[in-house]
C-alpha positions in Angstrom: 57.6 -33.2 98.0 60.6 -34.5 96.0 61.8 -38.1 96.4 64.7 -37.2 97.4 63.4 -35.3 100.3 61.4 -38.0 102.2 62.5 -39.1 105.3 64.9 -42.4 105.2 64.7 -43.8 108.8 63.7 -47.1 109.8 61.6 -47.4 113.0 63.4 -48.4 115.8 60.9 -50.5 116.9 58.8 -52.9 114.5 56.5 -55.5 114.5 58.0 -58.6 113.8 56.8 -61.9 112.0 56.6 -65.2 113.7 60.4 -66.4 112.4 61.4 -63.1 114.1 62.3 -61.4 111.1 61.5 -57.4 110.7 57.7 -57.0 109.3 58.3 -55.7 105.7 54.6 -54.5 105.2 54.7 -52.9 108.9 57.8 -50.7 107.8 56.6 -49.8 104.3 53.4 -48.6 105.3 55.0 -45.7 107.7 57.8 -45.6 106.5 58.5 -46.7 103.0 59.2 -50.0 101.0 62.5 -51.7 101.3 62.4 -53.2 97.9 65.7 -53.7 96.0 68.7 -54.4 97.9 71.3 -52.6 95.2 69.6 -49.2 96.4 69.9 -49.5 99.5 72.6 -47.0 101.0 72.9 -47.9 104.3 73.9 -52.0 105.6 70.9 -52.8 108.4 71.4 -56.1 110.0 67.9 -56.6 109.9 67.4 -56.3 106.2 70.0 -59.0 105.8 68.9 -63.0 104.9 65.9 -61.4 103.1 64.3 -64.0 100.6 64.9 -62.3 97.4 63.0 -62.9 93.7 64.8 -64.5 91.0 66.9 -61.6 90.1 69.2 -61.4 93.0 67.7 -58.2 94.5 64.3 -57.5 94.8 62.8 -58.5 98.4 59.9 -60.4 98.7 57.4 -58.7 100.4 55.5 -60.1 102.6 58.2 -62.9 103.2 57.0 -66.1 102.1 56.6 -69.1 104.6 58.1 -72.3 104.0 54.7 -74.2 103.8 53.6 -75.1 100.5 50.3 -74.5 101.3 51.2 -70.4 101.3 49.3 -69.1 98.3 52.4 -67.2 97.9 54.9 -70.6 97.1 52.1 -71.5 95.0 52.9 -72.5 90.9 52.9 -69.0 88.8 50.7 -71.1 86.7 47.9 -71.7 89.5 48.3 -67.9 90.6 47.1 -66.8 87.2 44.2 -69.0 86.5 42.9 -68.2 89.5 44.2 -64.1 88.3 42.0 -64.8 85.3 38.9 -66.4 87.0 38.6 -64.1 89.3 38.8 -61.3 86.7 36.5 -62.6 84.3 34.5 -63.0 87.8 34.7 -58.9 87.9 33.9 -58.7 84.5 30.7 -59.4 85.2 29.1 -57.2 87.2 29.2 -54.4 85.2 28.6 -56.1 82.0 25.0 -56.6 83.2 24.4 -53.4 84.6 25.4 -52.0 81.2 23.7 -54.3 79.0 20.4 -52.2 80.6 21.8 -48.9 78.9 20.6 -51.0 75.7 17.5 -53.5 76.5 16.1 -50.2 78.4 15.0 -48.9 74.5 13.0 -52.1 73.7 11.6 -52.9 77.5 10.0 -48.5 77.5 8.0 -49.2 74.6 6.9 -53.0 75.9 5.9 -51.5 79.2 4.5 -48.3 77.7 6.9 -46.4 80.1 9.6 -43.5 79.5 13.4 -44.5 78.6 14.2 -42.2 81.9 12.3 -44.5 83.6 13.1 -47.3 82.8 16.8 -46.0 83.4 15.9 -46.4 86.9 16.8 -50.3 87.1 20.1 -49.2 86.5 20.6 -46.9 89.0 19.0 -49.3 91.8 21.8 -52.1 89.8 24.8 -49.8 90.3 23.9 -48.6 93.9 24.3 -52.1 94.6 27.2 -53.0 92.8 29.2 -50.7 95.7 27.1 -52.2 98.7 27.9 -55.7 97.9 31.7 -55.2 97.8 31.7 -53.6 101.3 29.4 -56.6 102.5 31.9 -59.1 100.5 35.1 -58.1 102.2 33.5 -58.2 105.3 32.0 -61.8 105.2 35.3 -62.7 103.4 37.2 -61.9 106.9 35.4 -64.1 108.8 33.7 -66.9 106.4 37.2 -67.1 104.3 37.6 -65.7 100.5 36.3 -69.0 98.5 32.8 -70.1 100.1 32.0 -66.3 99.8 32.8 -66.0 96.1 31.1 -69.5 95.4 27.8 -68.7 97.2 27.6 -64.9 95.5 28.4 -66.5 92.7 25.8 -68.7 92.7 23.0 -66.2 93.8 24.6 -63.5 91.0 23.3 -66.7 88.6 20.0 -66.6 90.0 19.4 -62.8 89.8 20.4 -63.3 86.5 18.1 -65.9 84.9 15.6 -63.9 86.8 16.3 -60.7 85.0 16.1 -62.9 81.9 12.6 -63.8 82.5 11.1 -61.0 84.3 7.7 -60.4 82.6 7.0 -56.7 84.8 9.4 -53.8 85.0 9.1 -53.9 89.0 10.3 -58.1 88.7 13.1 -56.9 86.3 13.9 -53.8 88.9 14.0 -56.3 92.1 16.1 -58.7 90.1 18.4 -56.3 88.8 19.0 -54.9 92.5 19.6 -58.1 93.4 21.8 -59.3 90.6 24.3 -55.9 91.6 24.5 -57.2 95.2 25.7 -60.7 94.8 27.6 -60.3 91.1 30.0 -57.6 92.3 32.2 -60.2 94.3 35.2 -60.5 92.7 35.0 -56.8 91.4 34.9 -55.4 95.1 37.0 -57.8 96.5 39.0 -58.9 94.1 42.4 -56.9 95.1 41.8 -59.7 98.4 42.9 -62.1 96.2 45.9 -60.3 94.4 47.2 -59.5 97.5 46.8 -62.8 99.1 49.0 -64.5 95.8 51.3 -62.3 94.5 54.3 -60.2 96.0 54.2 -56.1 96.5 56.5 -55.6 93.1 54.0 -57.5 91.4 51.1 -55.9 92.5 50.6 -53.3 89.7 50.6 -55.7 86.8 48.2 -57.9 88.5 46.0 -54.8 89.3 46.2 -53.8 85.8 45.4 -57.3 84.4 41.9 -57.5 86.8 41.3 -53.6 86.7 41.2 -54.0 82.6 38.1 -56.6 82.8 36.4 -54.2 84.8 36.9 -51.2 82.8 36.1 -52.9 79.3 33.1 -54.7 81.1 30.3 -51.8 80.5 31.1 -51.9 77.5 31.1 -54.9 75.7 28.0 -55.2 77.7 26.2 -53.1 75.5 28.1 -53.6 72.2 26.5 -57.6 72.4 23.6 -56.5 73.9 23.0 -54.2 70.8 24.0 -56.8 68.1 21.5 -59.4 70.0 18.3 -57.0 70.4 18.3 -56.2 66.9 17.4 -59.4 65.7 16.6 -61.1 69.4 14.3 -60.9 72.1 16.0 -57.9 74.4 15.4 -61.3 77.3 18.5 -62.8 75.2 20.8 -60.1 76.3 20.2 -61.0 79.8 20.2 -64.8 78.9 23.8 -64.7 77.1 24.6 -62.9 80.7 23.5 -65.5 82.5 25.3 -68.1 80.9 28.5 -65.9 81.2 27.8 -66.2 85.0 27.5 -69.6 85.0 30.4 -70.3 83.2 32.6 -68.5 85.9 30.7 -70.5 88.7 32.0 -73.7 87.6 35.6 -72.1 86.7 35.1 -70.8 90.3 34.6 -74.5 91.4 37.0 -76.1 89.5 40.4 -73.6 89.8 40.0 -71.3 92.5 41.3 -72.4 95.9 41.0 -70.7 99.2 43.8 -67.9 99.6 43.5 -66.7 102.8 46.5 -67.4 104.9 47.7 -66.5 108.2 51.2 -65.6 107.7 51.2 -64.7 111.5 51.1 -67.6 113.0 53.2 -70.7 112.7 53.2 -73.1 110.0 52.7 -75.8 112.4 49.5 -74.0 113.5 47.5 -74.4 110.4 45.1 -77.0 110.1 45.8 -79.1 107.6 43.6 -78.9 103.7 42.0 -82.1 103.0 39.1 -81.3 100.5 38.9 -78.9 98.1 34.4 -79.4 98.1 34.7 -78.3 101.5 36.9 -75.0 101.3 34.8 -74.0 98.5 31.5 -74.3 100.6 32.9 -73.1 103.6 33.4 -75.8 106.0 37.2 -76.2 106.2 37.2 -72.5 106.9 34.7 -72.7 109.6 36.8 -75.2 111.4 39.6 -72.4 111.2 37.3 -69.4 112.0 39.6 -68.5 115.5 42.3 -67.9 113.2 40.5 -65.5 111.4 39.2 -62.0 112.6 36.1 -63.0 114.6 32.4 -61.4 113.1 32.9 -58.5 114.5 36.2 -57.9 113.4 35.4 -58.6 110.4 32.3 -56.1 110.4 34.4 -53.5 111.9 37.2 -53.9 109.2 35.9 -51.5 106.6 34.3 -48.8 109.1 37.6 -48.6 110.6 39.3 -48.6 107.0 36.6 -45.5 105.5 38.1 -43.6 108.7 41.0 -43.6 107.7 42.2 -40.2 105.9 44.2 -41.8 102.9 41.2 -44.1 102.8 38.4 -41.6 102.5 39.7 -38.5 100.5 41.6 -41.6 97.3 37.6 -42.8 97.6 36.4 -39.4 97.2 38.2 -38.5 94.5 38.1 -41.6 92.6 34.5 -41.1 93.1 34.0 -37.4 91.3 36.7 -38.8 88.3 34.8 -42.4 87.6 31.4 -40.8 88.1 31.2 -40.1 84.3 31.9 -43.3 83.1 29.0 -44.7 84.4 27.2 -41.9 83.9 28.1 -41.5 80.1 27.7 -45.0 79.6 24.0 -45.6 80.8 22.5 -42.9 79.0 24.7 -42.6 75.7 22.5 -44.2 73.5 19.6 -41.9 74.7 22.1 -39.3 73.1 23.1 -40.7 70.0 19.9 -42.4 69.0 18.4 -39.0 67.7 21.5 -37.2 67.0 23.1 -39.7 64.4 20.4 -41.9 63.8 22.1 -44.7 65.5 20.2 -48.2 65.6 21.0 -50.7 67.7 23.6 -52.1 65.5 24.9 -48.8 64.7 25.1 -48.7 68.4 27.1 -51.3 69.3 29.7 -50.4 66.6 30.2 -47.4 68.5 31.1 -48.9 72.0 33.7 -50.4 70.2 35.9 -46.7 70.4 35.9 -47.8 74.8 36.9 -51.2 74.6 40.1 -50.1 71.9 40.8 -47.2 74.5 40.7 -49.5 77.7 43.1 -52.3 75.8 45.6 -49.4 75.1 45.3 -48.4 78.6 46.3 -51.6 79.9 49.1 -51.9 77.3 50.5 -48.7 78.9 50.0 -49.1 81.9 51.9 -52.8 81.7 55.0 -50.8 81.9 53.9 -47.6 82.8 53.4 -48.2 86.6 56.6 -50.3 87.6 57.9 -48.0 85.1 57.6 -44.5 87.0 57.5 -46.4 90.4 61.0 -47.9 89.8 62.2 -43.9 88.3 60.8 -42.2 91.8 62.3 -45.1 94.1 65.6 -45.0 92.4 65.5 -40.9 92.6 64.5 -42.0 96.5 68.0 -43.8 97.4 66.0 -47.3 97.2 63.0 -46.6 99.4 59.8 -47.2 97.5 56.6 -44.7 99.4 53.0 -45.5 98.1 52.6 -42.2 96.9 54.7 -42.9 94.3 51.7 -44.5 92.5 49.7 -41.4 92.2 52.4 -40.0 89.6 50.8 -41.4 86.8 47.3 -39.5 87.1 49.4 -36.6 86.5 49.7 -38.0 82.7 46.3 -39.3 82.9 43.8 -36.3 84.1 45.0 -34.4 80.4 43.1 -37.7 78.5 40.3 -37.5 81.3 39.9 -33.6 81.0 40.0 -33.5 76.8 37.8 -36.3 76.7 34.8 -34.8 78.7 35.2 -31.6 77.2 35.1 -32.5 72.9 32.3 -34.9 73.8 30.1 -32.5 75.0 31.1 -30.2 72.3 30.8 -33.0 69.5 27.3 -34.1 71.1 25.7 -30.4 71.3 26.7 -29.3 68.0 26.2 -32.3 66.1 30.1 -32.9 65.6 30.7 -35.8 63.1 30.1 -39.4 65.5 34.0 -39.6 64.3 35.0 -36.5 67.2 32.5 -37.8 69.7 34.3 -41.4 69.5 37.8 -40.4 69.7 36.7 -38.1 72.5 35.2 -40.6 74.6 38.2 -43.1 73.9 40.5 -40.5 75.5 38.4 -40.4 78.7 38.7 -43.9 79.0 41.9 -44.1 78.3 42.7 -41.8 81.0 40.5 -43.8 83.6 42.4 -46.9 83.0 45.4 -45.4 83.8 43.8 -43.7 86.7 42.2 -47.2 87.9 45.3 -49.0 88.7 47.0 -46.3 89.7 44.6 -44.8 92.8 43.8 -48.7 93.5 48.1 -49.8 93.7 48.0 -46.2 96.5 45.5 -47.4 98.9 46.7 -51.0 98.7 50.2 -50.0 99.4 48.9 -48.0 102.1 47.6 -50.4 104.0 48.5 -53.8 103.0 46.5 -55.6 105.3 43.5 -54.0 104.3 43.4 -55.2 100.7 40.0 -56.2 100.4 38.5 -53.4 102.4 40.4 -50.3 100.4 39.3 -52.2 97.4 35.7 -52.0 98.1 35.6 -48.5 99.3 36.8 -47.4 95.8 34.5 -49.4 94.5 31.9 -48.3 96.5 33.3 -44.7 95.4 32.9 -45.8 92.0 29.5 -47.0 91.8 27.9 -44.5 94.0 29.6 -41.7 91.7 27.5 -43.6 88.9 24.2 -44.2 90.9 24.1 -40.6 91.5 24.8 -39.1 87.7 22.7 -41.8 86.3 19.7 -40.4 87.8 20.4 -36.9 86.4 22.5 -36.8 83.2 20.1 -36.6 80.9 18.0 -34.0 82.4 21.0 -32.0 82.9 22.3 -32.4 79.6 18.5 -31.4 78.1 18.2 -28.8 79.9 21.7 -26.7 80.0 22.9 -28.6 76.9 25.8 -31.0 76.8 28.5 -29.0 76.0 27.9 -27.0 79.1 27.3 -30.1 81.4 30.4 -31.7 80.5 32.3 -29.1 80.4 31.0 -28.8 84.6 32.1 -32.9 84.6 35.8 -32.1 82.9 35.7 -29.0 86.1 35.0 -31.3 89.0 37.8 -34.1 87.7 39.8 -30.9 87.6 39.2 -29.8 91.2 39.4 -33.2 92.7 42.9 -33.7 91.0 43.6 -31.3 94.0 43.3 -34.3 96.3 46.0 -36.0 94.0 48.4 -32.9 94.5 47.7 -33.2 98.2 48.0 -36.9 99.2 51.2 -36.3 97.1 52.7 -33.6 99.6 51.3 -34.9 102.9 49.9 -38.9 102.1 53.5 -40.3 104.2 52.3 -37.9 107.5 48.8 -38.6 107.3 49.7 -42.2 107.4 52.1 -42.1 109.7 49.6 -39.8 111.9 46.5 -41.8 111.9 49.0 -45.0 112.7 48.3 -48.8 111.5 45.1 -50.9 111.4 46.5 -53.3 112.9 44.2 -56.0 112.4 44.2 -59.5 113.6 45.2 -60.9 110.1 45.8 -59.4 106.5 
């Protein structure tokens, strides 16, 4: 469907915020954004004493409140340390899963067990990492966003000192299942957090800046897990993890503030924050729970997002394109250790090729999303629709299809490590953009379910990888690579149907299946 071609009405009848303006959010998610006033075409009363951004004409949405306490009137400077906290927080999670793509070569021949194996920590790890974001959003609903990042922090510090000292592959498994549950906090909630600080027009950059952490994550994991095993204990891998963990807890306890804040109540209605110890270990919010969703709301939050069709079929296709990262990532060196004669150094200079292809994605993407979002809304008289965002996996699948396809080729016939590098950087490459891209649709979809959309896609995302990471490389040894990823570069080919689809028909499906209307955002 053409910009031009989608419906402009306004509903006649929306919800309103507690100042009795028109609800901004409840509008753009049925019928489309309202957000630059030079575009608009027609005059509406109620789109008149808007608070605006800087620039004169772009509308603040969600409306801020007057209270200072309002994450949103909060310094730019406080928004993005706590921005950066919480995606160094998200950074984590998958740097230690990945760091076992590396230790596992070291820890088969100390336990006397196969590399395949020994693999299997991972898979139990990544499983997890998609479980605890759907239990994270959950407790965040009714606990409040701080206590729950401090305490997961905290136990994501004890699962990793443990995985740094387990003596036994079934102590190292245990911890490592553990570690995925409580580390993967800020990584499957962490769009709760964007949304709670930062306006809809900025909501692509800050995605991009938090989704960049998580991409390059897996792989610096194993690029300094590589250079430290080859003259280190693999335990020392784990143990620079650890500390990298701990490091974020007390950044945690010393910058980041609760954001939660009920926008639909009065001002005057708000308890008052006294101390900053007991937001961050939950009492403050406890006193405020009837303000919040009640437990279970709050459990009923993501079951009743997953329903929804937007929801489910950006999850499954975000599942069948990310799939391969993980995938790739956990068993490469199982590939390249006999084909090039990679060591452990030589492997680590090669995840170097992911992390370049990840910064250049976030470069792009910078100004590619507002870029193409501001193109369509213009083309669409003013009115932004969140299908707008899925434009730019349409110059994204092309890096994500080439890339699959030359690696396999490079890796079966023995292609010069050169090709196979280059390959895999344009696969990344292509996911970044991807990333922020189906992440920005399902946000703008349903606002008020930041935190749940968030950790269905990244519950999508890590159960794509649990499930290839079992099989990869007994389906590349046995049809060959060139074959099996060829069958990868298919699927993300098939699934980009979705894309086309949500494209044509994303504004009826959310306007059939209605609102989620929950208690609070």
């Amino acid at each position: 469907m053409e910009p031009d071609e989608l419906e402009q009405k306004t509903p006649e009848s929306v919800a309103e915020d507690q100042n009795g303006q028109v609800d901004l959010e409840a509008v753009g998610e049925q019928e489309g954004y309202i957000v630059d006033l030079n575009l608009i075409e027609k005059d509406d009363p109620r789109y008149r004493n808007l608070k605006l951004a800087p620039d004169g004409h772009t509308v603040l949405i969600p409306q801020p409140s007057d209270d200072p306490n309002d994450p949103l009137n909060w310094s730019q400077t406080k928004k993005h340390i706590i921005l950066f906290v919480i995606s160094a927080t998200a950074f984590l999670p998958d740097y230690g899963s990945a760091t076992g793509a590396v230790t596992l070569l070291p820890q088969s021949a100390i336990w006397g067990l196969s590399e395949d194996y020994v693999n299997h920590s991972q898979a139990g790890n990544v499983f997890m990492l998609g479980v605890g974001g759907v239990f994270t959003v959950a407790l965040s609903a009714y606990f409040g966003r701080l206590p729950v990042l401090f305490w997961f922090v905290l136990c994501a510090l004890w699962s990793a000192g443990w995985c740094a000292g387990a003596a036994t592959f079934d102590s190292f498994m245990a911890a490592r299942i553990l570690n995925g549950f409580f580390s993967t906090v800020a990584q499957g909630g962490g769009l709760m957090f964007i949304k709670d600080m930062f306006f809809f027009h900025e909501h692509a950059r800050k995605i991009n800046i938090w989704a960049s952490f998580i991409i390059l994550s897996p792989y610096f994991g194993p690029l300094f897990a590589a250079f430290i095993i080859s003259t280190q204990k693999w335990q020392w891998a784990f143990g620079v993890y650890t500390i990298e963990t701990g490091l974020c807890l007390i950044a945690i306890a010393l910058f980041v503030d609760e954001t939660f804040y009920n926008r639909r109540i009065p001002a005057s209605q708000h308890l008052p924050r006294k101390s900053k110890l007991q937001r961050l270990i939950g009492i403050e919010q406890w006193r405020d729970r009837h303000q919040r969703s009640s437990f279970y709301q709050a459990v009923m939050r993501p079951v009743r997002v997953i329903l929804k069709p937007i929801v489910f079929l950006s999850v499954f296709y975000y599942l069948f394109t990310f799939a391969w990262v993980v995938g790739i990532n956990t068993t490469l060196s199982i590939f390249v250790t006999p084909l090039y004669g990679f060591g452990p150094k030589q492997i680590g200079y090669f995840y170097f090729t992911p992390i370049v292809a990840a910064i250049l994605g976030e470069i792009a993407g910078h100004w590619l999303h507002d870029s193409t979002a501001r193109w369509l809304t213009r083309r669409n008289r003013g009115t932004f629709q969140p299908e707008f965002r899925l434009f730019v996996i349409w110059l994204s699948t092309p890096f994500i299809i080439t890339g699959l396809v030359v690696l396999g080729f490079a890796l079966e016939r023995a292609w010069h490590y050169m090709v196979a590098a280059v390959a895999w950087g344009l696969y990344v490459f292509g996911i970044m953009i991807t990333t922020v891209g189906i992440q920005s649709y399902v946000l703008d979809s349903y606002p008020e379910a930041g935190g749940e959309v968030n950790a269905w896609i990244n519950f999508g995302r890590t159960t794509g990888g649990f499930i290839i990471s079992y099989f990869q490389v007994s389906w590349a040894n046995s049809m060959g690579t060139e074959k099996s990823f060829s069958i990868q570069a298919g699927v993300c080919v098939a699934v980009f149907f979705i894309v086309i689809f949500l494209q044509v028909y994303g504004l009826r499906l959310r306007q059939w299946s209605g609102r989620l209307e929950f208690k609070t955002d």
